[in-house]
Steps between C-alpha positions, in 0.01 A plus 500: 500500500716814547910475435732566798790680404577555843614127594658456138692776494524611860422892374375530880710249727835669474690470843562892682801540647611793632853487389430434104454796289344353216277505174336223310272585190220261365382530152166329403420361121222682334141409676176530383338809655126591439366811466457680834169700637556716691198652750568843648411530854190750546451737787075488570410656795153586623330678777526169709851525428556777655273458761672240673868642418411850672366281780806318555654844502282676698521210800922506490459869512329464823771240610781674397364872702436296856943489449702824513682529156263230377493390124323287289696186439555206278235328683227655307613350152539156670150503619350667249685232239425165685146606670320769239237351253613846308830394447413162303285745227727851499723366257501175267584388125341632238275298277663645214842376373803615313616215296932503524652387134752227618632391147833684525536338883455173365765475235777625738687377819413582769758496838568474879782661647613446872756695677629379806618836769521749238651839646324857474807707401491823709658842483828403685478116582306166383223452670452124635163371621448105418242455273352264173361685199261365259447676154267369248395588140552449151757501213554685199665385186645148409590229736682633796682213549586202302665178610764381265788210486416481886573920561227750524523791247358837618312744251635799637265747299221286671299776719341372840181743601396393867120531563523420905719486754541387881732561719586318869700601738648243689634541914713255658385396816730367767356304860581195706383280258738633223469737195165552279400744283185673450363578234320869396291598190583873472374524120311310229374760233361500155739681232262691237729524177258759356570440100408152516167622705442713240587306204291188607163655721475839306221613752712460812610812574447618851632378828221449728655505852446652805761785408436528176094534487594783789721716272239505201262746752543805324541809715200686438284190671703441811343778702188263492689201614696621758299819653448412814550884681614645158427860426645650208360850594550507858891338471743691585771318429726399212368219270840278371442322131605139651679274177371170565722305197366168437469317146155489382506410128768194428581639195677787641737285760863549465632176602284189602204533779574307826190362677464295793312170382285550837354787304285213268298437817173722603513465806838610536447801278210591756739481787723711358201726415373523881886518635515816312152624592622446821832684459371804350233512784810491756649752344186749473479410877872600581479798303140600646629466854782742421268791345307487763732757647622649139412874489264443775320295239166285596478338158700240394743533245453212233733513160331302212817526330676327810233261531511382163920453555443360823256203363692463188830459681340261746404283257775472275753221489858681514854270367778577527685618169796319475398113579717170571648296212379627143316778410134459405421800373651426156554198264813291544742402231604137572882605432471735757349275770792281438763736537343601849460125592742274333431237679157435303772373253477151725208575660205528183232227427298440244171397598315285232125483585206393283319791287154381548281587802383172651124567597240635357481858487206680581383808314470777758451798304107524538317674751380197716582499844679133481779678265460878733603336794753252398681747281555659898635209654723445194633870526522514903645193602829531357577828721345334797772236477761720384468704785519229776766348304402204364614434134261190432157362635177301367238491721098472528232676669147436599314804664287238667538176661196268365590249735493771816348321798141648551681619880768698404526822605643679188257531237783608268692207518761495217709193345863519424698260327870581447647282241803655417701766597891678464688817604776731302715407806511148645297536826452276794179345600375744735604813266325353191168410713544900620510605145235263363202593808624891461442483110165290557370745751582751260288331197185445797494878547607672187339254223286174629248746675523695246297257254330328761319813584399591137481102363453329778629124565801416302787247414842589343790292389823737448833401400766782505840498368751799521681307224202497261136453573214576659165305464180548671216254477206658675184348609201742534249263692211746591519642163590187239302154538790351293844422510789737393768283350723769320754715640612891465891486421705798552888511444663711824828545261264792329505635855395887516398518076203295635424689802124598650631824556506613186167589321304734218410825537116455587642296814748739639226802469302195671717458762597852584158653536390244680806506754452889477161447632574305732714720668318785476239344727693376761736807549207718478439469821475812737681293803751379317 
């Protein structure tokens, strides 16, 4: 039913070595792409909420003071994540949808380019650390590439926009039984190209990350939200204005947005949400145990300025500026990618695939929970697999076995079936079973208990490409008597332009009183 690209044109079964330096580029014939819709992730917390969150806190606290410099540790977002009812409502897809306007997508090329141990060109030497990158994205202008009289012709004014990227880093590994490598995804992040945003979901506006929904607090409110100990009359020391820059409106970027694709998860974003809670609550605890003594001072001296820098620092995602192989931040003349990599000249192919889509495509722009929830899956798996490395996979899911022996012991018996399965790097056996369980225990915890708890038993066919596709045929059993026979279809070559973390205006107010509030409750707290 779905194409393979990958076995035709071996886009991910290059052979690594560590001695070739090399590029190959893969251009793919126009494809039929269908308009995208994309749900916002909303923040909805509630008294229960953060109930059970302050809880958590409140029991590490008392862990963390039995041990002398004791701190509150990345335990308490691992627990809190895999064990908390809270976690599986505090954030989820909205019901509401952006609809993406994919005809200019559809009439271009789109492309793959691989470099093989690109070097990071520093100050007084070339960096070398061996590594495979993976760009992605789309074309602009006529055919990048023709094949003529048995020699390829380039387009040169043809411009190459990459909407993702991943890079591995790859470490030779020497023993008894000879020489390996291991393999080690160190990025895979969505590339916002803000003008196409723009130009094709007018609405979406407003990053809606951690970071981001943090910055928008304007000053006047964030002696409410962190005031724990706070006396403007009584302080006697110096308040400092702390600049907090972070992008908040797209439409004001620079250059492109990077995002990490692990951001399109919820429960990932709450993670990073109660690592930071966590952090700033350190910190208030460092600083309290030092003005103790200040001036002979009993009351604890608590900055809402630094507080607010200290969570929005903690939960930011920080790259480096300068990054291997091409830059990312800009578009890419195809004349100029060949002059930096001449040996594309050999080393381009011209992918021809079919235009149409073969399934049926579901329409999962309305507000029923069958298209809610598998618009998630179809948004969070790809950066699940990106992030453990693995390039292509089709598998299904049952949240329940129905033929479970009455005598089991785990009532939440699952079923798995694997069918298919590949890796940006060649791996062996025991690497690619490591990557496939670490990415499936990932999807248990971050997304399958996620609509289990608020749909209840479920089935789900997904079939993810890096190359091209992603479908998601999703069974809602305790919610639909029938049959769901259609599939959700997203194209990953659109990459960050048809990200979750990007919304309207209503949902980033949404999101940032809400997280706001949250806060406020938790870090409220007189012991803290």
């Amino acid at each position: 039913m779905f194409g393979n690209s990958r076995d035709k044109y071996n886009v991910n079964g290059q052979i690594w070595s560590v001695n070739d330096q090399k590029a190959i580029l893969y251009f793919f014939t126009p494809r039929d792409i269908p308009d995208q819709n994309v749900r916002p992730l909303l923040y909805t917390f509630d008294e229960q909420i953060t109930y059970d969150l302050d809880r958590a806190i409140q029991d590490a606290q008392l862990e963390a003071d039995r041990t002398i410099g004791g701190a509150l540790g990345g335990n308490i977002t691992r627990e809190f994540i895999k064990y908390s009812d809270s976690a599986n409502h505090w954030i989820k897809p909205s019901s509401e949808c952006e609809r993406f306007k994919t005809k200019f997508y559809t009439q271009n090329w789109t492309f793959i380019l691989v470099i093989d141990n690109a070097e990071l060109e520093g100050r007084h030497r070339r960096i070398k650390q061996p590594n495979r990158l993976f760009y992605s994205g789309f074309c602009i202008g006529e055919e990048p590439v023709i094949q003529k009289y048995g020699k390829k012709i380039f387009n040169e004014d043809c411009i190459l926009v990459a909407t993702h990227f991943t890079q591995l880093n790859v470490q030779i590994n020497r023993d008894v039984r000879g020489e390996g490598i291991i393999v080690k995804p160190l990025l895979d992040v969505d590339i916002v190209v803000p003008r196409h945003v723009s130009e094709n979901s007018s609405n979406r506006e407003y990053l809606l990350t951690p970071q981001s929904l943090s910055s928008t607090w304007a000053k006047e409110d964030l002696s409410g939200i962190f005031n724990s100990g706070y006396n403007d009359d009584e302080n006697e020391f110096d308040r400092f204005e702390y600049d907090t820059p972070s992008i908040d409106n797209i439409k004001y970027a620079e250059s492109n947005i990077i995002l990490d694709t692990a951001e399109r998860s919820p429960k990932y974003q709450v993670g990073r949400i109660v690592d930071g809670i966590c952090t700033t609550i350190n910190k208030r605890r460092a600083n309290r145990l030092s003005s103790n003594s200040y001036f002979n001072s009993s009351t604890p001296i608590v900055d809402p300025y630094l507080d607010k820098r200290t969570f929005c620092e903690s939960v930011q995602r920080k790259y480096h500026d300068t990054m291997l192989g091409i830059d990312i931040n800009k578009e890419i003349y195809l004349s100029d990618l060949l002059r930096k990599y001449d040996s594309l000249y050999d080393n381009t192919i011209i992918c021809n695939i079919p235009f149409d889509i073969d399934c049926d495509l579901m329409d999962d722009g309305g507000q029923e929970p069958l298209s809610v929830w598998s618009s998630l899956i179809n948004s969070a798996v790809p950066g699940i697999m990106g992030n453990w490395g693995i390039s292509d996979c089709a598998f299904r899911y049952a949240s329940r076995n129905p033929n479970r022996r009455s005598i089991s012991l785990d009532r939440n018996e699952d079923v798995v079936e694997l069918i298919d399965i590949a890796t940006f790097i060649q791996d062996s056996r025991t690497m690619l079973e490591h990557r496939w369980f670490g990415a499936l225990d990932d999807m248990r915890v971050q997304l399958f208990s996620l609509i289990k708890k608020n749909c209840g038993e479920f089935e789900v066919f997904v079939h993810y490409r890096s190359a091209g596709e992603c479908a998601v045929q999703l069974q809602l059993i305790d919610v639909f008597d029938g049959t769901n026979n259609e599939y959700v279809v997203t194209n990953g070559l659109l990459g960050g332009l048809t990200t979750s973390v990007i919304g309207n205006s209503a949902a980033k107010d949404t999101n940032a009183d809400s997280l706001a509030s949250v806060i406020e409750t938790v870090m409220s707290i007189d012991d803290l």
